[in-house]
Backbone as a ProteinNet text record, in pm:
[ID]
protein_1_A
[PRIMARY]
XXXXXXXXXXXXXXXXXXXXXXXXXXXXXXXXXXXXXXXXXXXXXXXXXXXXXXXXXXXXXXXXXXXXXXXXXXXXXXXXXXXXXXXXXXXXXXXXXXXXXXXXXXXXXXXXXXXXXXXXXXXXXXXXXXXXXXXXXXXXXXXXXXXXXX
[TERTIARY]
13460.6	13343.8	13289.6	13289.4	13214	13076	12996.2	12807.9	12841.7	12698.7	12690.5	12500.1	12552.1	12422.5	12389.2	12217.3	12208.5	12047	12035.8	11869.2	11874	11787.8	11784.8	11623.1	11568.7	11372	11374.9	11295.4	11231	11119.3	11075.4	10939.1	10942.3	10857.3	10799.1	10672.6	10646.3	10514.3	10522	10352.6	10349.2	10167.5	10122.9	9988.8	9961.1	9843.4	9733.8	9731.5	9773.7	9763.3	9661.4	9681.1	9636	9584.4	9651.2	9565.3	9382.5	9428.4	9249.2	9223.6	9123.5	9054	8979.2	9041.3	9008.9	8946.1	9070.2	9079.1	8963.8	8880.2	8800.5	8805.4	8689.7	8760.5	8751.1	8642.7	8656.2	8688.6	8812.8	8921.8	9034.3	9080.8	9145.1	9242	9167.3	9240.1	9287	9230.3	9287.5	9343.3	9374.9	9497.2	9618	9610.2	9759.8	9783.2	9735	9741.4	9784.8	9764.2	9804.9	9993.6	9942.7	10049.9	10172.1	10132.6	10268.5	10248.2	10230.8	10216.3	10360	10316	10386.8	10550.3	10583.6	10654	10781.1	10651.3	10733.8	10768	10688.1	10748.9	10902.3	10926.9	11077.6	11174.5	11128.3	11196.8	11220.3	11142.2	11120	10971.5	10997.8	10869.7	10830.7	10690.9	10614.9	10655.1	10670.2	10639.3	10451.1	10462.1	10321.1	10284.3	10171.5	10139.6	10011.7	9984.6	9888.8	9863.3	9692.3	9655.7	9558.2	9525.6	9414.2	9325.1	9246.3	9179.2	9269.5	9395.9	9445.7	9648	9669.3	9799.5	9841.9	9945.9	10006.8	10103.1	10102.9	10260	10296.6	10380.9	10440.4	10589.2	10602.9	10745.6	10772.6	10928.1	10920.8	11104.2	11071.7	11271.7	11303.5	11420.9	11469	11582.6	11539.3	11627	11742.2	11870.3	11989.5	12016.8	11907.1	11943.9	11864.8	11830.6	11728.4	11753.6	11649.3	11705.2	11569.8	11587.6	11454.6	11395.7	11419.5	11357.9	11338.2	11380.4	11296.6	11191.6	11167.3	11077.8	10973.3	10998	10878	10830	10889.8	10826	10734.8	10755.8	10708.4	10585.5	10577.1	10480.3	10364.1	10422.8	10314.2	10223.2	10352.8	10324.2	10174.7	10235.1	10155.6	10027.5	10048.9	9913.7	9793	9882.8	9804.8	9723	9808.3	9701.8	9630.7	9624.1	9524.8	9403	9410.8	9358.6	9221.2	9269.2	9211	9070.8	9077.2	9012.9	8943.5	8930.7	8811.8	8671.1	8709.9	8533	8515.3	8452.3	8421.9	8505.7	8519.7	8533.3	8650.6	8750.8	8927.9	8952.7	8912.4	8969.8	9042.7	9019.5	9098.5	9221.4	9300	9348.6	9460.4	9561	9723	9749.8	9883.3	9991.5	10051	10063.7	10140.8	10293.4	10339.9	10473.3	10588.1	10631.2	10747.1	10683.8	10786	10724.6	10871.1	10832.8	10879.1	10998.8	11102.9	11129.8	11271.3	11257.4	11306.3	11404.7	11504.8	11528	11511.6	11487.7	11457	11561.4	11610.8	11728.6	11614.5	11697.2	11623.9	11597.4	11638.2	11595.2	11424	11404.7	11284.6	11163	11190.8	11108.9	10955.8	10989.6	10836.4	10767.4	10837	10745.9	10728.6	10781.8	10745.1	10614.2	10608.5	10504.2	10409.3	10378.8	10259.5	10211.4	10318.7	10276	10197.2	10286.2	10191.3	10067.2	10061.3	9926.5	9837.7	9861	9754.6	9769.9	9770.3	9711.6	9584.7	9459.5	9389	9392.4	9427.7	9429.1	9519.9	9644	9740.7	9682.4	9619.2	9592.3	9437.1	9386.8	9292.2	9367.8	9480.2	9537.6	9682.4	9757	9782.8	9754.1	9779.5	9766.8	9889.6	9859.4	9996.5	10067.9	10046.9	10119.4	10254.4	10125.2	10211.2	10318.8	10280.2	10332.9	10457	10482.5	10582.2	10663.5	10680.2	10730.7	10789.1	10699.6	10731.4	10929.7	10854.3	10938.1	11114.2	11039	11180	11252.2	11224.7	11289.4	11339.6	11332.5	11386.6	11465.9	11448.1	11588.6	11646.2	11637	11710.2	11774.5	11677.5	11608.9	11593.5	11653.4	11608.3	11496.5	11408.9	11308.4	11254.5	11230.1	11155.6	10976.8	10927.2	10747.1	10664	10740.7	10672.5	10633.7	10742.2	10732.9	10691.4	10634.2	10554	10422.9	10381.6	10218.6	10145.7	10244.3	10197.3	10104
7711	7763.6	7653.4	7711.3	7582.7	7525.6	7613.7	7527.1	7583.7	7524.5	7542	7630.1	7679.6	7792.4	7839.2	7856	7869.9	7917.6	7986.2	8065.4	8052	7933.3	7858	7820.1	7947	7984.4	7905.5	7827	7746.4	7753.9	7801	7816.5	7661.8	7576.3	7457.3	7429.7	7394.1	7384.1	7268.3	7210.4	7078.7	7054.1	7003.5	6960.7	6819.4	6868.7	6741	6633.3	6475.9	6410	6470.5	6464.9	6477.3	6609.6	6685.3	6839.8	6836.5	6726.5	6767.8	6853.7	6923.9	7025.9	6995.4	6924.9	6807.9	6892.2	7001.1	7050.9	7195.2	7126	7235.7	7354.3	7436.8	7559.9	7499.8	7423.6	7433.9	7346.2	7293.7	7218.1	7280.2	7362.1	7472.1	7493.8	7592.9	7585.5	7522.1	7394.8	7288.3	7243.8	7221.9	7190.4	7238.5	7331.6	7471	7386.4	7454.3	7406.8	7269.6	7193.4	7032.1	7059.9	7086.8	7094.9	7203.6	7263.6	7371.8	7293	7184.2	7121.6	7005	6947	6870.8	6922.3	7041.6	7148.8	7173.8	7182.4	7225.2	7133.8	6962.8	6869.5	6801	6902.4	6850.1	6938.1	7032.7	7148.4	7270.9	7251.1	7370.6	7425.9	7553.2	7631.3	7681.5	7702.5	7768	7901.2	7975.3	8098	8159.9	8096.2	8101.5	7937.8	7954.7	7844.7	7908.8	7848.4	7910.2	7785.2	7824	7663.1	7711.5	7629.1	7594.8	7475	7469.5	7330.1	7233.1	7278.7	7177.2	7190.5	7315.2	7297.6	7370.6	7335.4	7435.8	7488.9	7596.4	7666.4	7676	7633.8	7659.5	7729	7838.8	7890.9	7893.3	7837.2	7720.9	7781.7	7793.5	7823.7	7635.5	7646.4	7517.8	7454.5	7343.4	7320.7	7278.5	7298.7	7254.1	7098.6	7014.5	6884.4	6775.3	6874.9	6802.2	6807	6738.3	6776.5	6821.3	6895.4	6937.2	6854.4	6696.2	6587	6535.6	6528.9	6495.9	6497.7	6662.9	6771.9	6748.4	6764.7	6750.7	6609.9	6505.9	6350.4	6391.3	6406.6	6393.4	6493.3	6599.1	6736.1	6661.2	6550.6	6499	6370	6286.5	6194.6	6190.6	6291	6300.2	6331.4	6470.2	6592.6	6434.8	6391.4	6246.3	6172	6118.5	6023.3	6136.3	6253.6	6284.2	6341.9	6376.2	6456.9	6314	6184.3	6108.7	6091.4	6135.4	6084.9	6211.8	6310.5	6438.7	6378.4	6254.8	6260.1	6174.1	6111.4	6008.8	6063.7	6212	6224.5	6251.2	6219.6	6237.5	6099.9	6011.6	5840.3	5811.1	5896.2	5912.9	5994.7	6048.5	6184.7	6129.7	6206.2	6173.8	6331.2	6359.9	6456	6375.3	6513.8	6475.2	6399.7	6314.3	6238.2	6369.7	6456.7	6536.3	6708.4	6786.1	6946.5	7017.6	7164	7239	7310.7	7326.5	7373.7	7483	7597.6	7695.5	7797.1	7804.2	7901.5	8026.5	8095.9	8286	8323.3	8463.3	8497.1	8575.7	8632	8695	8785.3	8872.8	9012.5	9017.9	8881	8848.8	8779.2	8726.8	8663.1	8735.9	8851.7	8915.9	8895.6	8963.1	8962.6	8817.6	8699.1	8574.1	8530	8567.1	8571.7	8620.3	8739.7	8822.7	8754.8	8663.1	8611.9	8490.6	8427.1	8302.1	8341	8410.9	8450.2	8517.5	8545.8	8605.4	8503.4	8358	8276.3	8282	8283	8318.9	8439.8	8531.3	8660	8616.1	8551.3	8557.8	8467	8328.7	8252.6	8276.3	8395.7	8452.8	8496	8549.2	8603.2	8526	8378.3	8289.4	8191.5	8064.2	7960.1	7858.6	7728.7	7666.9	7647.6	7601.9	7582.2	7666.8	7784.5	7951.5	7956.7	7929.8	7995.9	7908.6	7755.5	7673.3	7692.2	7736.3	7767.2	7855.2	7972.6	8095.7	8105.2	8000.7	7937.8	7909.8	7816.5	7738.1	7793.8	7937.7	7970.3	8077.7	8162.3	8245	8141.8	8062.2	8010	7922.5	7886	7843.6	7708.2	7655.4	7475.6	7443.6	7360.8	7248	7146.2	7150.3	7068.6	7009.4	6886.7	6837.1	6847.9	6910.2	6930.7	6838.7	6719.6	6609.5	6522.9	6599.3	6498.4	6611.3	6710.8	6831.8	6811.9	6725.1	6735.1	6608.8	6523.3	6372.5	6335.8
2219.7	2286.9	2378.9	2515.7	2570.8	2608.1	2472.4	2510.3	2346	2348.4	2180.9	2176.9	2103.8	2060.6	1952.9	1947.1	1770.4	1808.7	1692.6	1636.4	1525	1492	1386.9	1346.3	1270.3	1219.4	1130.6	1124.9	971.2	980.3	835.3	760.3	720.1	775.4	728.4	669.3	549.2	452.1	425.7	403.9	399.3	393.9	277.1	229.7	284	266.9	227.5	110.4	157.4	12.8	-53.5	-207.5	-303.3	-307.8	-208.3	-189.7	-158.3	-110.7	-71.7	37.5	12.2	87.3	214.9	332.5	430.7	552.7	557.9	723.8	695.7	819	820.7	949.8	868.9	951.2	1118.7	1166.1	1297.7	1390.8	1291.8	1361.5	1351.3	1309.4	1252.5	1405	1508.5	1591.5	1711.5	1700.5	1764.5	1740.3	1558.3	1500.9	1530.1	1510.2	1523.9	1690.8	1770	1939.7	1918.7	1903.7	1897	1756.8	1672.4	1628	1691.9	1749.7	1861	1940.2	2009.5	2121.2	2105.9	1977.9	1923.8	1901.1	1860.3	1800.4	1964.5	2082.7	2209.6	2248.8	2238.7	2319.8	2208	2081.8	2031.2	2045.5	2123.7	2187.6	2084.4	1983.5	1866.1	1877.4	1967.7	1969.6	1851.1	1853.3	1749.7	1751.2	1673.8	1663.1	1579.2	1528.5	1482.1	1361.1	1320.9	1274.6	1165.1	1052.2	981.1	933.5	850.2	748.9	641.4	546.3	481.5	464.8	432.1	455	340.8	295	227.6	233.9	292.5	353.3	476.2	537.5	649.3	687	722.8	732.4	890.4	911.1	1041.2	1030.3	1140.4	1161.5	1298.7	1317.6	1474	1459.6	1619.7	1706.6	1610.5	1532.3	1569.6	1690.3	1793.5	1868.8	1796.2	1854.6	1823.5	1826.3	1894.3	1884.9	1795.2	1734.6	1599.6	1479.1	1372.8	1227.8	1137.7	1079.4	1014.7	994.9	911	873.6	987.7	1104.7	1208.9	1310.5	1287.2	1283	1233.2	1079.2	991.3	1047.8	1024.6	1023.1	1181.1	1281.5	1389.4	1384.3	1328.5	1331.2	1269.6	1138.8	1041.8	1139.3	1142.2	1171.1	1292	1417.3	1556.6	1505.9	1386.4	1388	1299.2	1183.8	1080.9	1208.3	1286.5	1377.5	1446	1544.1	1612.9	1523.7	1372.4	1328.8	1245	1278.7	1245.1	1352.7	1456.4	1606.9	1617.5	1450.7	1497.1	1426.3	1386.8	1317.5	1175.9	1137.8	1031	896.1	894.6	752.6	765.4	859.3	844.1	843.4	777.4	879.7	732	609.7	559.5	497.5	625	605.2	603.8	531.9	514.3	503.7	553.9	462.6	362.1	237.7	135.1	169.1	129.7	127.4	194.4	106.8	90.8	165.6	189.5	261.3	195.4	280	222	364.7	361.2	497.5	447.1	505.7	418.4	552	568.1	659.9	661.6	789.2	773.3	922.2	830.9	896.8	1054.8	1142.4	1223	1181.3	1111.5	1051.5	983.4	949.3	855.5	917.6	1020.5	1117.2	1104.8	1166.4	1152.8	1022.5	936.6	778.9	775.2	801.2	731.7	881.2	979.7	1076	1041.5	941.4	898.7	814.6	688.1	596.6	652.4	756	763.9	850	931.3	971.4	870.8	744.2	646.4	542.6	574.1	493.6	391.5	485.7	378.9	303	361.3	256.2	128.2	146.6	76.3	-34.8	-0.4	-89.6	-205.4	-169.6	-250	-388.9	-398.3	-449.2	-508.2	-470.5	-523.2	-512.2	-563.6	-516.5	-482.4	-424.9	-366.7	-423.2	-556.4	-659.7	-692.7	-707.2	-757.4	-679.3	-472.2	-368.3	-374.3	-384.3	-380.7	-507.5	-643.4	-705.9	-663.6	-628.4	-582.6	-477.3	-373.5	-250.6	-316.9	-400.1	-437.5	-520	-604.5	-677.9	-637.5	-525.8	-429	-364	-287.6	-248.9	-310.3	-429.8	-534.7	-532.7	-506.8	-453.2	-601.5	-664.4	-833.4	-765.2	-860.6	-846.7	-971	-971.5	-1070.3	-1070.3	-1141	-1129.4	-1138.2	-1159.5	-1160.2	-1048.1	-920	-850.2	-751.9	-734.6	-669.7	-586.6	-657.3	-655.8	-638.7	-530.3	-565	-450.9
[MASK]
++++++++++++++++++++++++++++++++++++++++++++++++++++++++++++++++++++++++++++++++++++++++++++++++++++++++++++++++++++++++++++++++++++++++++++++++++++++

């Protein structure tokens, strides 16, 4: 074949150290915007982006010349420093160490778009805990629980 081509969706999840409850609502969508900003300049568009004041879900085209772990590090890394420069009470903000990054076929795209746009609805009704168990045991990821929640 002579170019190379691929449609390649990842559901990427990824908290707040210690799960703290940091991001507030009305940074919320400047976040998302800065984080798809970040997302287009690695040549993996957003498809949508969702949050809570203590984690976030993004589902992003992956470019073909990247690697998920390179993705994630850069999404964290950029969103960690700008999200420091909103105001006294982020100067101590981190993402958690480790995320969650899960592939979705095209057939599924939409439903996992609804899901991450009904964040809060969804999380009334579980919690992250529940939802990352949930995650990893549908796609059938071994995990140790110890090292989940650090």
């Amino acid at each position: 074949m002579p170019q190379s081509l691929s449609n390649i969706v990842i559901h990427l999840i990824f908290s707040t150290k210690e799960r703290r409850k940091i991001i507030a609502e009305d940074i919320t969508p400047e976040l998302h915007r800065y984080l798809a900003a970040i997302l287009k300049n690695l040549g993996c568009p957003a498809i949508t982006i969702g949050s809570r004041p203590d984690l976030v879900h993004v589902l992003f085209n992956m470019a073909k010349t990247q690697s998920v772990s390179a993705v994630a590090e850069e999404v964290k890394k950029g969103s960690s420093k700008w999200i420091k420069t909103k105001g006294e009470q982020y100067q101590i903000f981190s993402w958690q160490r480790g995320y969650g990054a899960f592939s979705v076929s095209e057939s599924n795209v939409d439903a996992v778009r609804k899901y991450v746009d009904a964040q809060e609805e969804h999380h009334r009704k579980m919690s992250f805990e529940e939802e990352l168990i949930k995650f990893l045991s549908r796609n059938k990821i071994a995990y140790d629980e110890k090292y989940l929640w650090d």
